[in-house]
PAMI-937357 format. One line per 10 residues: number of its first residue (from 1); their letters; for each residue x, y, z of N, C-alpha, C. Coordinates in pm, 1 decimal, decimal comma, padded with zeros to 6 digits, always signed. Example, Ala and Ser with C-alpha at 12.3 -4.5 7.8 and 13.67 -1.06 7.14 Angstrom:
1	as	+01319,0:-00569,0:+00780,0:+01230,0:-00450,0:+00780,0:+01320,0:-00330,0:+00780,0  +01285,0:-00225,0:+00708,0:+01367,0:-00106,0:+00714,0:+01290,0:+00003,0:+00787,0
END
This chain:
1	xxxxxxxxxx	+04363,9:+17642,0:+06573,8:+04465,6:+17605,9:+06669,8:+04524,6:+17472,3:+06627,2  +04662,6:+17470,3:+06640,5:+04719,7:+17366,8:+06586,0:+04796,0:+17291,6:+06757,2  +04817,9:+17213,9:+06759,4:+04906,1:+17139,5:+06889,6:+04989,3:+17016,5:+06811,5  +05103,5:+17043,0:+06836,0:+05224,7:+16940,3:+06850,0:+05294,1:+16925,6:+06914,3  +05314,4:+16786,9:+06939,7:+05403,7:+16741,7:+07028,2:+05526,5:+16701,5:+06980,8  +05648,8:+16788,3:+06995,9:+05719,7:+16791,0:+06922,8:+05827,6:+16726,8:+06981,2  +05823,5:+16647,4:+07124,1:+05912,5:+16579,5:+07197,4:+05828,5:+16504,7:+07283,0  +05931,7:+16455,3:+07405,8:+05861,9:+16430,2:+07541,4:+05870,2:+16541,1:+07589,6  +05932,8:+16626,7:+07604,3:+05963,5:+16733,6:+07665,7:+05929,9:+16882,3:+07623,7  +05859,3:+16909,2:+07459,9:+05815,7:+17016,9:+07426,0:+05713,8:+16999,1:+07349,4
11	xxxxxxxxxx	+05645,5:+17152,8:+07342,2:+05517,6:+17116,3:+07294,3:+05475,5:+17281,5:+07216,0  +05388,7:+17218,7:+07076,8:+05419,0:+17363,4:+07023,5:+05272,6:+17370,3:+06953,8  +05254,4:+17479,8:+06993,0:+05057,9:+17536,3:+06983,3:+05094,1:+17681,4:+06871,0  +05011,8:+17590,0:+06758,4:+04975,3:+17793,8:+06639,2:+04862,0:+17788,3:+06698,0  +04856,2:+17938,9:+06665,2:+04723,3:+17987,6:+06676,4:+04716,2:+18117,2:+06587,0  +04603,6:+18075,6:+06500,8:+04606,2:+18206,6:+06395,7:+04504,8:+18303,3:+06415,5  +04446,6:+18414,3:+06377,1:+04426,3:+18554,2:+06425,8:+04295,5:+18452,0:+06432,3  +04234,9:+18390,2:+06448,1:+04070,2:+18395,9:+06510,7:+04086,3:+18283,4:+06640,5  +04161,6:+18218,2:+06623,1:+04219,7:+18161,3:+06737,7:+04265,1:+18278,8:+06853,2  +04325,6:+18370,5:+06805,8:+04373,6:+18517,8:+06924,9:+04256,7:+18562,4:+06953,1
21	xxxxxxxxxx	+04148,4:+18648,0:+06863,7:+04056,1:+18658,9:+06898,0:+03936,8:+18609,3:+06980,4  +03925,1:+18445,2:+06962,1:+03833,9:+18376,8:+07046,8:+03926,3:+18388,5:+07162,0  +04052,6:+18362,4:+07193,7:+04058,3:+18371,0:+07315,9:+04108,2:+18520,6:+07374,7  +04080,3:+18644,3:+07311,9:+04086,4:+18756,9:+07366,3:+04220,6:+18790,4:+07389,5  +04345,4:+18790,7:+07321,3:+04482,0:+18796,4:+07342,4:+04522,1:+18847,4:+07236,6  +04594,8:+18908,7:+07230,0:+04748,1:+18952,5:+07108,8:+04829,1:+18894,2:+07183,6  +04964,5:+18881,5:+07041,6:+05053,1:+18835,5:+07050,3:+05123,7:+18955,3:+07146,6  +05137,8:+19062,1:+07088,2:+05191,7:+19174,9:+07178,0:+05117,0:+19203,4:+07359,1  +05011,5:+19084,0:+07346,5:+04945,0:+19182,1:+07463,4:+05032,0:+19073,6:+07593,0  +05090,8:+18923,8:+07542,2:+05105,3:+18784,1:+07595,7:+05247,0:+18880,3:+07705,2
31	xxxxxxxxxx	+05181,8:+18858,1:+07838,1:+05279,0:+18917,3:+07926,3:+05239,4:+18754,3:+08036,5  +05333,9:+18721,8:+08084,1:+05329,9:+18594,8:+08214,3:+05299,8:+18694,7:+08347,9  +05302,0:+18809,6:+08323,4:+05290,2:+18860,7:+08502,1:+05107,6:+18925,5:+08481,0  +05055,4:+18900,8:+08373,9:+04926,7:+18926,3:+08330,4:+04825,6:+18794,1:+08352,9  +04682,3:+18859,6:+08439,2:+04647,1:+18695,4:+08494,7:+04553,0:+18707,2:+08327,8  +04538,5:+18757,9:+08272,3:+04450,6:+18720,5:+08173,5:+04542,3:+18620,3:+08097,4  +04673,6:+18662,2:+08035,8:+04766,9:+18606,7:+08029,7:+04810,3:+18430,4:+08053,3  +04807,8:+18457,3:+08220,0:+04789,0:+18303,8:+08261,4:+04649,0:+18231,0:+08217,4  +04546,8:+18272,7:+08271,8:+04446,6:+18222,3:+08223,1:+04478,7:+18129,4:+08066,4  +04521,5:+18205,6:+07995,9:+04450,8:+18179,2:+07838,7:+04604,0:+18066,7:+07874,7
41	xxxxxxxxxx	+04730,1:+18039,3:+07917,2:+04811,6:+17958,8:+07880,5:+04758,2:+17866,2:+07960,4  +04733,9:+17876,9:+08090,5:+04630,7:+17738,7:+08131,0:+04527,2:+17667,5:+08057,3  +04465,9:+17724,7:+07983,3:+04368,3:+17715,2:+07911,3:+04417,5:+17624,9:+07781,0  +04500,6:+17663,9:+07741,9:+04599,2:+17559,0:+07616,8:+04658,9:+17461,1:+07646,4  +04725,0:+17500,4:+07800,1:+04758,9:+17362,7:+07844,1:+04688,7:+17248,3:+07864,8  +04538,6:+17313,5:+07905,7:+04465,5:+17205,6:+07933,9:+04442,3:+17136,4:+07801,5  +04404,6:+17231,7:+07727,1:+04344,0:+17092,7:+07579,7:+04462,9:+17046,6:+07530,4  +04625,0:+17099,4:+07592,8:+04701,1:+17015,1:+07515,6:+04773,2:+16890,1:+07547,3  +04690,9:+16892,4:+07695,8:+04678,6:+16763,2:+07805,9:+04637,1:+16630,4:+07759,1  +04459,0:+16691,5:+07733,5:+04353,6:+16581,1:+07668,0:+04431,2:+16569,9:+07526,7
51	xxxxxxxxxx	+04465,1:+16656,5:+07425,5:+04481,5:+16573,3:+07296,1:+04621,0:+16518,8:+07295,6  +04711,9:+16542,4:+07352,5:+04878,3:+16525,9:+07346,1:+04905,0:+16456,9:+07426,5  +04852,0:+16468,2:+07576,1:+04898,5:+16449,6:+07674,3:+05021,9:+16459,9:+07782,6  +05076,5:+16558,8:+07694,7:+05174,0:+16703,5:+07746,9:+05092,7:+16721,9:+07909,0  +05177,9:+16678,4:+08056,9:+05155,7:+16793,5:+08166,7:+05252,5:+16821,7:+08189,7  +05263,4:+16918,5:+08216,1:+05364,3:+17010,2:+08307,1:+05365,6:+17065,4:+08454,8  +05272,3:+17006,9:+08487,5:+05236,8:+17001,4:+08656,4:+05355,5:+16931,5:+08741,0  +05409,6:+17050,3:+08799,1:+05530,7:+16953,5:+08922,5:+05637,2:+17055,4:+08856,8  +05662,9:+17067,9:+08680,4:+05768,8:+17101,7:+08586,2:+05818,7:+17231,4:+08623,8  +05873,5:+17331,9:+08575,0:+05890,1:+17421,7:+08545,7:+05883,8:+17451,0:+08411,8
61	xxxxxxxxxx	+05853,9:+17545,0:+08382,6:+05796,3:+17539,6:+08206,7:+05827,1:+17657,5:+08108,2  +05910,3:+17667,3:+08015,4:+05984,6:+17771,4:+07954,9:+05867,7:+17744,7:+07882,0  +05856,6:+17895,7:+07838,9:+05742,8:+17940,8:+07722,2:+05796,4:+18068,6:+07644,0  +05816,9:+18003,3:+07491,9:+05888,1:+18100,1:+07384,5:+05758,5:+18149,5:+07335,8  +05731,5:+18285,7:+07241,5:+05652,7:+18268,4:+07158,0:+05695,1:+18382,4:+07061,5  +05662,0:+18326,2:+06953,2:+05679,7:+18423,4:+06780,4:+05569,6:+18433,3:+06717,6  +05565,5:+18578,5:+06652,8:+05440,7:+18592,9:+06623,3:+05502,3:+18539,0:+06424,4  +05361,0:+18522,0:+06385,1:+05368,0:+18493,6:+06262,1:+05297,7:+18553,1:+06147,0  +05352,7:+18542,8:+06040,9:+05313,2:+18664,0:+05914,4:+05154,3:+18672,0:+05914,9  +05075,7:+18544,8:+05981,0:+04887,8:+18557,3:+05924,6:+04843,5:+18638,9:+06050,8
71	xxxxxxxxxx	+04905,0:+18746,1:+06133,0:+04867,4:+18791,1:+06248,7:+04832,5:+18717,6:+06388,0  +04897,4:+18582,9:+06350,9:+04885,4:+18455,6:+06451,1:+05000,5:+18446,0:+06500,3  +05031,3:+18343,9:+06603,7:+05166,4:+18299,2:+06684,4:+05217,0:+18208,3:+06735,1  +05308,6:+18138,1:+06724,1:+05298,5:+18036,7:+06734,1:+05375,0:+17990,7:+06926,4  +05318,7:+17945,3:+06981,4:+05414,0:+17926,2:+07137,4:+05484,1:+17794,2:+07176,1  +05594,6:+17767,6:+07216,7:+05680,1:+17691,9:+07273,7:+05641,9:+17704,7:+07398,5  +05620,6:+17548,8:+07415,4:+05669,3:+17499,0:+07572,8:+05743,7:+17379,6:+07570,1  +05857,5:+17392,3:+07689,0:+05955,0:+17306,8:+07714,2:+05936,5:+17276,1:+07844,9  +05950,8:+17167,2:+07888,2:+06001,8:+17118,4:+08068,8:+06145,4:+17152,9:+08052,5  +06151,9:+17253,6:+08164,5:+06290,8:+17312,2:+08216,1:+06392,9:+17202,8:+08276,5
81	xxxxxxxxxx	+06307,1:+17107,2:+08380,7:+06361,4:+17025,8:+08479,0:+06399,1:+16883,9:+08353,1  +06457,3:+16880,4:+08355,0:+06458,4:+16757,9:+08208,8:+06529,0:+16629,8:+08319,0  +06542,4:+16513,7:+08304,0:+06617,8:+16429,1:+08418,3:+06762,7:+16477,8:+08353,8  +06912,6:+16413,5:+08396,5:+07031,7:+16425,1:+08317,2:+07009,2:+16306,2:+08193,5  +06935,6:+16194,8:+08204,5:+06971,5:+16154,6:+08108,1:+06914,9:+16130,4:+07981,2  +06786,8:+16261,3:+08004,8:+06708,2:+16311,4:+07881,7:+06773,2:+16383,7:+07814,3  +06899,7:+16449,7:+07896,9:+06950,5:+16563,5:+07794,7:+07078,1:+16513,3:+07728,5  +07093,8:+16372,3:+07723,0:+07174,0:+16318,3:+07620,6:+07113,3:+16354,4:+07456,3  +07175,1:+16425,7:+07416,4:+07134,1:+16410,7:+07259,1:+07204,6:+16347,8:+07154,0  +07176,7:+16256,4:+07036,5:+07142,5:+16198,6:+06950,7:+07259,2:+16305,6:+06913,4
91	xxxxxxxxxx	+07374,1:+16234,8:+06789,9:+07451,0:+16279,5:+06743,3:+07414,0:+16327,0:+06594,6  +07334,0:+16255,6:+06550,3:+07248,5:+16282,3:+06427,7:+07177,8:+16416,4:+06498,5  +07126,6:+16515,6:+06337,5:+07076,6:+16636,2:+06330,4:+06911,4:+16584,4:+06396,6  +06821,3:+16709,3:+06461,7:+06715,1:+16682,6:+06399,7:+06674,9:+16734,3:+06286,3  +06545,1:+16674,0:+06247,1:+06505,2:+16746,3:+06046,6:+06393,0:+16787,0:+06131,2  +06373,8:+16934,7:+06046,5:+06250,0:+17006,4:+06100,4:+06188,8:+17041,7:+05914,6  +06051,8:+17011,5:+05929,0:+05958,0:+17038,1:+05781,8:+05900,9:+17156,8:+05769,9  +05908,5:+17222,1:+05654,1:+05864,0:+17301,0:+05656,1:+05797,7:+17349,7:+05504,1  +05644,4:+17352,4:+05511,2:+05554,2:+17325,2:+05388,2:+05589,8:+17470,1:+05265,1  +05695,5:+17540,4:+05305,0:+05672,8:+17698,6:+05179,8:+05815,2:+17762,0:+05280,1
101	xxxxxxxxxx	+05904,3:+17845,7:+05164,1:+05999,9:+17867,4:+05177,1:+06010,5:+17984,3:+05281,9  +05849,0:+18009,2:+05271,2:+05848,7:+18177,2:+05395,9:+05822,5:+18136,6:+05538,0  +05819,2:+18007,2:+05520,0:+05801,6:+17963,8:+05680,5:+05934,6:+17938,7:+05741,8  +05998,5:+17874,0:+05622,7:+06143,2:+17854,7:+05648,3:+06247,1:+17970,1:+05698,7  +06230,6:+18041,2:+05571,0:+06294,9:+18217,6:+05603,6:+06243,5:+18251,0:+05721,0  +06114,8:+18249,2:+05797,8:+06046,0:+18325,2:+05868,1:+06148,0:+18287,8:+06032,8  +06116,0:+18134,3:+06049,6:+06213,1:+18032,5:+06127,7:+06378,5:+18039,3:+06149,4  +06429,0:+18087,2:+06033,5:+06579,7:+18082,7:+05987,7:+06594,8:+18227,6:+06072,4  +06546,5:+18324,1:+06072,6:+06538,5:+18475,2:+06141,3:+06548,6:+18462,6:+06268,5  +06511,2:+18370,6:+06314,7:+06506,9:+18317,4:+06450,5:+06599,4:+18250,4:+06585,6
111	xxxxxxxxxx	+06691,5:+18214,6:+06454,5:+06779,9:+18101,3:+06507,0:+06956,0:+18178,7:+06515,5  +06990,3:+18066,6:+06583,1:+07152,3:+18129,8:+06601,5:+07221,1:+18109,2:+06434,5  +07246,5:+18232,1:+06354,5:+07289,3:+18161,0:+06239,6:+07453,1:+18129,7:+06260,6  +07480,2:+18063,9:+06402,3:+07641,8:+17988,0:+06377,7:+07578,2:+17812,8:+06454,0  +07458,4:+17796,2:+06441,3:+07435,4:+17702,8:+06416,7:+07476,6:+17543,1:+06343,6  +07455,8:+17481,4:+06376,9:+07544,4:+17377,9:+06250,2:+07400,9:+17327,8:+06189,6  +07428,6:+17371,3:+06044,1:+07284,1:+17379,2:+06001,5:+07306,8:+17292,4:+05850,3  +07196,9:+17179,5:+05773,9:+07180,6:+17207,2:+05656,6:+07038,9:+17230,0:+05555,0  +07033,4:+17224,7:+05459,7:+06878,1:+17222,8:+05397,2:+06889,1:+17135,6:+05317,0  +06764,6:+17036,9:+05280,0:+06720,8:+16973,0:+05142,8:+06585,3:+16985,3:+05129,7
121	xxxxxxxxxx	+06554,9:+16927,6:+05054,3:+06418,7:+16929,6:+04970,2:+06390,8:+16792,5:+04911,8  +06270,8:+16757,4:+04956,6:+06187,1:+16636,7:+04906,5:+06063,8:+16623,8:+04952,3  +05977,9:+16571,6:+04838,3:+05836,6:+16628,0:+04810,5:+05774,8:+16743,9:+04850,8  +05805,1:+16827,7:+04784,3:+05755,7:+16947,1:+04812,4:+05773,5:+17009,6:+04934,4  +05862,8:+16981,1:+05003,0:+05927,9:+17060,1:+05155,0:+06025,2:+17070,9:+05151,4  +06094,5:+17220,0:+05213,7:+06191,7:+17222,8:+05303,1:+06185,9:+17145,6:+05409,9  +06360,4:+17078,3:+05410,9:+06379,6:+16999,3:+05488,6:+06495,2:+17062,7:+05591,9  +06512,2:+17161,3:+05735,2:+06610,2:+17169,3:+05762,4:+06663,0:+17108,5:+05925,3  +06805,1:+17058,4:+05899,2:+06871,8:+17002,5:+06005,2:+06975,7:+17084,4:+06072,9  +06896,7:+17062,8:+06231,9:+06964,1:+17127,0:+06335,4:+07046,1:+17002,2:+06382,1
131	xxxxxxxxxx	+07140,9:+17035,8:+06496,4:+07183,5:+16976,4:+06551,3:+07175,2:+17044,4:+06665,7  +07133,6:+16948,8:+06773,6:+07058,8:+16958,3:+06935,3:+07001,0:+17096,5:+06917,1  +06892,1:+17107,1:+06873,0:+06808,1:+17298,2:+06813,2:+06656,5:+17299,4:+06821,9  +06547,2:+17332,3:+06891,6:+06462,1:+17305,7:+06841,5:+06437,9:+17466,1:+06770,9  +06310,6:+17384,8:+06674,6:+06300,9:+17542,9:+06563,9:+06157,2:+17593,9:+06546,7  +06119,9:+17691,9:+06582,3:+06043,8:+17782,1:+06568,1:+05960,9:+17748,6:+06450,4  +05858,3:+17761,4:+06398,8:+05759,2:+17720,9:+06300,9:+05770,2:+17590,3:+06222,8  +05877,0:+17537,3:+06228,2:+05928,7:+17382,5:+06162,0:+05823,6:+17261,8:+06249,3  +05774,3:+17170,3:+06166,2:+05766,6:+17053,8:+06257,6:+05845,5:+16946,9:+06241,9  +05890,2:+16898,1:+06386,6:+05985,4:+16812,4:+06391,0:+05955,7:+16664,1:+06298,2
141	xxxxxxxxxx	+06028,5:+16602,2:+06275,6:+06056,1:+16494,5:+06156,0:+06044,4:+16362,3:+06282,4  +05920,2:+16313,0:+06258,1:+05925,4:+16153,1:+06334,2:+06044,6:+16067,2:+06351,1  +06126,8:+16055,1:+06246,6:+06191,5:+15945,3:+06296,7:+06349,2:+16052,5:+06172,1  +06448,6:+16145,7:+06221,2:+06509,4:+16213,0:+06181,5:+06608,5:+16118,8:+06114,5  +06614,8:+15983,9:+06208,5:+06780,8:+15917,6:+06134,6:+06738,3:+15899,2:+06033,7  +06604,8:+15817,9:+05983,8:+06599,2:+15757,2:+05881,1:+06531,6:+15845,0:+05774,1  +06495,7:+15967,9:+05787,6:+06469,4:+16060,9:+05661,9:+06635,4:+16130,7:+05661,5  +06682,0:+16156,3:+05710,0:+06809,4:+16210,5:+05669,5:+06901,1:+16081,9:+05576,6  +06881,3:+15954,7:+05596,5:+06979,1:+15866,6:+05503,7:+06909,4:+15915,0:+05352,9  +06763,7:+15870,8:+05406,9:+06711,6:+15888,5:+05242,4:+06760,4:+15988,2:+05218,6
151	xxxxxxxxxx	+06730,8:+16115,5:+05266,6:+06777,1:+16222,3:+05164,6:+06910,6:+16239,3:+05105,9  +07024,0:+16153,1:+05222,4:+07156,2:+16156,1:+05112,4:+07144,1:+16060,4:+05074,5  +07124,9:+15989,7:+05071,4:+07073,9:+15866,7:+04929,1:+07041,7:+15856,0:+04814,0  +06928,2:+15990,5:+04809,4:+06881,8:+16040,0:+04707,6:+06913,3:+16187,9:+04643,1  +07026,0:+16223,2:+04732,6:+07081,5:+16398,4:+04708,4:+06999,9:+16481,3:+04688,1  +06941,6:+16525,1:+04772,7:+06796,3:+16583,6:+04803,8:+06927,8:+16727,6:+04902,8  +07011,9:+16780,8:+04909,0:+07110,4:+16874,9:+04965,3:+07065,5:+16948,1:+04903,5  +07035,8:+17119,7:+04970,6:+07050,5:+17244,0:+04891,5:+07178,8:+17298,8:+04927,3  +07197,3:+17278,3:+05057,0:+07277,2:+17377,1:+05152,8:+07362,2:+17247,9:+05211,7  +07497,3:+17222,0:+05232,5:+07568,1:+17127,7:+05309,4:+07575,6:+17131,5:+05420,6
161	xxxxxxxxxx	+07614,3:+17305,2:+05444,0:+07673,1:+17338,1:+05550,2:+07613,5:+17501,2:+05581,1  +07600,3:+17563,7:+05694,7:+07585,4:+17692,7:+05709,8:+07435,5:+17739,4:+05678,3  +07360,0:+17671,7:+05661,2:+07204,8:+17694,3:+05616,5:+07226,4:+17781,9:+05672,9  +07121,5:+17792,2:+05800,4:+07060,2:+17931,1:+05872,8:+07154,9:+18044,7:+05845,4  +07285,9:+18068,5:+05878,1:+07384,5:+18178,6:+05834,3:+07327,9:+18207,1:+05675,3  +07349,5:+18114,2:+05584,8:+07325,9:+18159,2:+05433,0:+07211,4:+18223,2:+05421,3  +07137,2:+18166,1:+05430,5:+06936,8:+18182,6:+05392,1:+06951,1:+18327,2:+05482,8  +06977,9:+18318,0:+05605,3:+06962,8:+18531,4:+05674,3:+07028,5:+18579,9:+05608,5  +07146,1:+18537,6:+05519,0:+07223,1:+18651,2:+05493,1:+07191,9:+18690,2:+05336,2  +07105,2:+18550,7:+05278,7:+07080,2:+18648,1:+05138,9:+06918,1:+18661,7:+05137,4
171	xxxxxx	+06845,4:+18622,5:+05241,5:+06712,7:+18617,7:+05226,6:+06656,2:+18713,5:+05342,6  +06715,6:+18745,0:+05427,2:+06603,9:+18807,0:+05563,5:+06708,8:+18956,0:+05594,5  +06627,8:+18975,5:+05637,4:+06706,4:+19139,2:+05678,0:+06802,9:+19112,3:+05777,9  +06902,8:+19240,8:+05779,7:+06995,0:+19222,4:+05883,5:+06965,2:+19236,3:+05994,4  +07042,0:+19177,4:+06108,4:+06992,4:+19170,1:+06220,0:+07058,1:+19299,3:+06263,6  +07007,2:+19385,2:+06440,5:+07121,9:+19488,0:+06401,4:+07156,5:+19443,5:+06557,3
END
């Protein structure tokens, strides 16, 4: 089990097939009107209380989840209720990392490809930038302004413009 805190406001838990198993769940089985269901997301919330310190008590709480190629899955949680002036966003992209190009592809499948999107690469990662997006298997980039100068600094660009559109359209199947 992995936990990140990928904001103030979201929070993102893998869990790979022995992680499903110890806690008695498939990805296919994850229904919210299922108390086993609740159980096991209470149950994550709680340890992602003590190590993160993520609550969502009072919140309302959007919960995404995608399953992933090792028979694991990874889940999103967001606070719905955000104040207004949390949901000012930063005109700069965020950079989301991503350690192997199939995590990237896997992520890119995911997303709106009319996105405003780009990609680079440095040290050994995909590097891709959303603008106001969060992304599915990516982890978010600590401090986004200042890895995005370096990377045009250092022309670390694969993609300028249109990432997510490009990468689905020559790498992932069609959507139908």
């Amino acid at each position: 089990m992995e936990i990140k805190r990928i904001s103030a406001h979201t929070l993102s838990i893998y869990l790979d097939a022995s992680d499903l198993d110890e806690l008695d769940i498939t990805y296919e089985a994850l229904d919210v009107l299922c108390p086993h269901t609740r159980l096991v997301i209470r149950q994550l919330l709680e340890t992602a209380l003590a190590q993160t310190g993520f609550d969502p008590k009072g919140e309302r709480l959007l919960i995404e989840a995608y399953p992933v190629e090792d028979e694991g899955c990874l889940l999103l949680f967001t606070l719905a209720q955000v104040k207004q002036e949390d949901r000012v966003r930063s005109a700069e992209p965020t950079l989301f990392l991503f350690s192997s190009f199939d995590l990237l592809r896997q992520a890119c499948r995911q997303l709106d490809p009319l996105l405003s999107s780009s990609l680079y690469w440095q040290n050994g990662q995909y590097i891709l930038a959303l603008q106001g997006q969060t992304c599915p298997l990516g982890a978010a980039a600590a401090d986004s302004e200042l890895l995005l100068a370096e990377l045009v600094e250092n022309d670390c660009c694969l993609l300028k413009e249109n990432a997510v559109s490009l990468l689905n359209q020559y790498f992932n199947e069609r959507r139908n």
